[in-house]
C-alpha positions in Angstrom: 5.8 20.8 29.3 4.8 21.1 25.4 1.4 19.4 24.3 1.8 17.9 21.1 1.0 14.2 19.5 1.9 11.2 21.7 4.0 9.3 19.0 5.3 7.2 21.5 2.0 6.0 22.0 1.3 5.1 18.0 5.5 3.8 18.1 4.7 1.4 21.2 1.7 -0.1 19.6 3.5 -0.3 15.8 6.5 -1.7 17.7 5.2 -5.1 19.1 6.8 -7.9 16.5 2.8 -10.0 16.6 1.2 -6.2 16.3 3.8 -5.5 13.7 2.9 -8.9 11.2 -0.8 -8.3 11.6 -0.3 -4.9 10.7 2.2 -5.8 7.6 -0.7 -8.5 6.7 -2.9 -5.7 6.5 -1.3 -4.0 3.7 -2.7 -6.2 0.7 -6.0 -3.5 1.5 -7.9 -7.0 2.5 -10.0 -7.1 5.7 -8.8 -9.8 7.7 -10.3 -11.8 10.6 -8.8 -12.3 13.7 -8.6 -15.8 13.4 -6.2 -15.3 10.2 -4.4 -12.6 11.9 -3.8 -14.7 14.8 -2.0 -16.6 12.4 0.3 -14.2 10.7 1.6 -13.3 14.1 2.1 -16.5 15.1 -0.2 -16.1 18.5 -3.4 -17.9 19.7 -6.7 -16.0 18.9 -7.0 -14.8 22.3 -3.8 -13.4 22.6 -5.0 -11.6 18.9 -7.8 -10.1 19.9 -6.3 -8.2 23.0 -3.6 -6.7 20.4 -6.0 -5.9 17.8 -8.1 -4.5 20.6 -5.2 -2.1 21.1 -4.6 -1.1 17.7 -8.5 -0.1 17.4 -8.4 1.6 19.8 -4.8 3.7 18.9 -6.9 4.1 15.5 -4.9 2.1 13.7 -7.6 -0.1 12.5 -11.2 -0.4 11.0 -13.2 -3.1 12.3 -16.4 -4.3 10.8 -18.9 -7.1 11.7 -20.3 -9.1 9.1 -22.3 -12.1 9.6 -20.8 -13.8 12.2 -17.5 -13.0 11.5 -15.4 -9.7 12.3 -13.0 -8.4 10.2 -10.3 -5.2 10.5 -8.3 -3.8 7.7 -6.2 -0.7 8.5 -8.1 2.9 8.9 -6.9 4.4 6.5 -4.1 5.5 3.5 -2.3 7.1 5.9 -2.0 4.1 8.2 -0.7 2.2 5.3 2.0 5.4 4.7 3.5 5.6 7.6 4.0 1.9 7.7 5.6 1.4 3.9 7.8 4.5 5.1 8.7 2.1 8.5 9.4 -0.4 6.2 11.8 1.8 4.1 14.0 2.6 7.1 14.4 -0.7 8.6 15.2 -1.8 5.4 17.6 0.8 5.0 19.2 0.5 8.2 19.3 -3.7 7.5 16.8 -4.8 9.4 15.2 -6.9 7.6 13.0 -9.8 8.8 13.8 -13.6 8.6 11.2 -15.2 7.3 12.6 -14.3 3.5 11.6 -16.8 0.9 11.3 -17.6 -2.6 8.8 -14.8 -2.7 10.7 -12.3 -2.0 12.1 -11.7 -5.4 8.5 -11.1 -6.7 7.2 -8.6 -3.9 10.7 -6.7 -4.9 9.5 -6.8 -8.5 5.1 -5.6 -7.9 3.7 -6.1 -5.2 0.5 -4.4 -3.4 0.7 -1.4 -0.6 -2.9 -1.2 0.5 -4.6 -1.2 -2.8 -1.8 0.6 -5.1 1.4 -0.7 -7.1 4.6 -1.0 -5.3 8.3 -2.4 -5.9 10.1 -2.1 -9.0 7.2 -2.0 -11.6 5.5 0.8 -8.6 8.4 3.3 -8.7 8.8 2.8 -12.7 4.8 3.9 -13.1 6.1 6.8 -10.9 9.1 7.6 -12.8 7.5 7.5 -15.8 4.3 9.4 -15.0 6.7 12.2 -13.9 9.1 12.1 -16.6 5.8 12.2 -19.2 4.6 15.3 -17.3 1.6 14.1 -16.1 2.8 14.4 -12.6 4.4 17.4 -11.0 5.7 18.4 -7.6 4.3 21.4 -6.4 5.9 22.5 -3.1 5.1 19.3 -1.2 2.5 18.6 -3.0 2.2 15.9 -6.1 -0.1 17.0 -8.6 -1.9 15.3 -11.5 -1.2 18.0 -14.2 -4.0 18.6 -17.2 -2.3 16.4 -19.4 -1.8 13.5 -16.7 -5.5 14.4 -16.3 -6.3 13.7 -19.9 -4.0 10.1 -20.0 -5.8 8.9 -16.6 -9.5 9.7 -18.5 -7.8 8.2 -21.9 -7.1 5.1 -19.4 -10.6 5.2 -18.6 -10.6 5.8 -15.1 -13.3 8.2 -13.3 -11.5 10.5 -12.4 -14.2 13.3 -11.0 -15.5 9.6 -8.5 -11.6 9.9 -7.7 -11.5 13.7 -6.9 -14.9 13.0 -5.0 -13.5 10.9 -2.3 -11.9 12.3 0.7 -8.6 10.2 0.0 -5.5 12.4 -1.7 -5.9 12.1 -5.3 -1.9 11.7 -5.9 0.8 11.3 -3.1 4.1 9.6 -3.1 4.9 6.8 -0.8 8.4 5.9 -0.2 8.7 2.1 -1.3 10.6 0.1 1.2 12.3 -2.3 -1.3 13.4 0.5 -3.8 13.8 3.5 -1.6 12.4 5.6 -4.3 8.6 6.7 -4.1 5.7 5.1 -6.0 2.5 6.2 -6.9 -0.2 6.2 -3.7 -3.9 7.8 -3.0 -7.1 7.4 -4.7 -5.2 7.6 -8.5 -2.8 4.9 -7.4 -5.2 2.9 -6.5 -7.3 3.5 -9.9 -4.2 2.6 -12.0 -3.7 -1.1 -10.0 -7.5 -1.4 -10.5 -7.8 -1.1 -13.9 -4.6 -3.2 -14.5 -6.4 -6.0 -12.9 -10.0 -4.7 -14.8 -7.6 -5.4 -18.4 -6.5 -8.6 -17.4 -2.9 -7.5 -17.4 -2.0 -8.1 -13.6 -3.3 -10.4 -10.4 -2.7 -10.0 -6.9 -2.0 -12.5 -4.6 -3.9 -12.1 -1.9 -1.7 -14.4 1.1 1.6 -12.8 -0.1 0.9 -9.2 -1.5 2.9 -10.5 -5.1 1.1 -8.6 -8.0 2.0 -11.0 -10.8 1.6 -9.5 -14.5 0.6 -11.5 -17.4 3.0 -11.7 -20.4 0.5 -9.2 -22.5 0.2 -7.2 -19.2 3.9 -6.6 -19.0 4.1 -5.6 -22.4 1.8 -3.0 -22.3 3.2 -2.0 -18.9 5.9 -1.0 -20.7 4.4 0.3 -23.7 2.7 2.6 -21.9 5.3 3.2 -18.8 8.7 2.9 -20.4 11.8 4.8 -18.9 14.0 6.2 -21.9 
């Protein structure tokens, strides 16, 4: 019999329906507690600390203690990946969950996947970035190129503290609602940062809806238009 990795394992665990909302709750990049996940999953506390238990220790999550409190936020970027790409396929294939509401319209439209800009206004700061030439595809690798470079420093973000950490500078994450890709790693994370650092966008932390101002959008798409 081949060795190789247990995705059945990591499937199983993703696969629960209370694992799965704790896990989807997770994506706003906000550590959570257990009594608040208990909640999103719609289970008692006890019953939410033996599934988070499970997903700690399938290292899908990053516990930490503080005060008297405990919180967990997903591992890492690449936690939050493979998820959004879940989320792409079931929506895809139309499985779509129920509990749809009037703010769904605006997590189509920007929304947060674990600290970076997705929906509609997420694959359009893609698109554009790409069509501009400051991103490139290099084999399977996304690349900032030295004039992308220039625009992120022009936009005043650090990029040698970017290039510093261990996260990806630049990779694409397939976004579930628009089945296109939009902008992820460290860089993604910079550019929904310093939106929120001008003013021009606010996230909502209890739904994930990134909600832009009326200057914000304007020069979201000043700076981002698709000709």
């Amino acid at each position: 019999m081949k060795e190789g990795p247990d995705i059945a394992h990591i499937a199983a665990l993703i696969g629960d329906p209370a694992r799965a909302n704790m896990l989807t709750a997770l994506m706003s990049g906000k550590a959570l507690t257990v009594s608040e996940l208990s909640e999103e999953a719609g289970v008692t506390i006890q019953t939410a600390s033996s599934h988070l238990s499970k997903l700690d220790a399938g290292g899908l999550l990053r516990p930490r203690k503080q005060g008297r409190h405990k919180y967990f936020s997903l591992a890492n970027d690449e936690v939050a990946h493979v998820l959004e790409g879940l989320m792409g396929l079931a929506a895809g294939s139309g499985h779509l969950r129920k509990r749809t509401g009037p703010k769904d319209i605006e997590l189509r439209k920007a929304r947060v996947c674990y600290n970076h800009l997705a929906g509609d206004m997420g694959t359009q700061l893609f698109d554009s970035l790409m069509a501009q030439g400051h991103l490139a595809i290099n084999g399977e690798d996304l690349i900032l190129t030295t004039t992308g470079a220039n625009f992120a420093t022009g936009f005043h973000i650090d990029l040698d503290s970017l290039r510093s950490n261990r996260t990806p500078l630049c990779r694409e994450c397939l976004d579930w609602s628009e089945r296109r890709s939009h902008l992820a790693g460290s860089l993604g994370r910079a550019f929904l940062s310093r939106f929120e650092d001008l003013s021009w966008a606010s996230r909502d932390q209890k739904t994930r809806v990134v909600t832009f101002s009326r200057i914000g959008a304007q020069e979201f798409e000043r700076l981002f238009a698709m000709k």
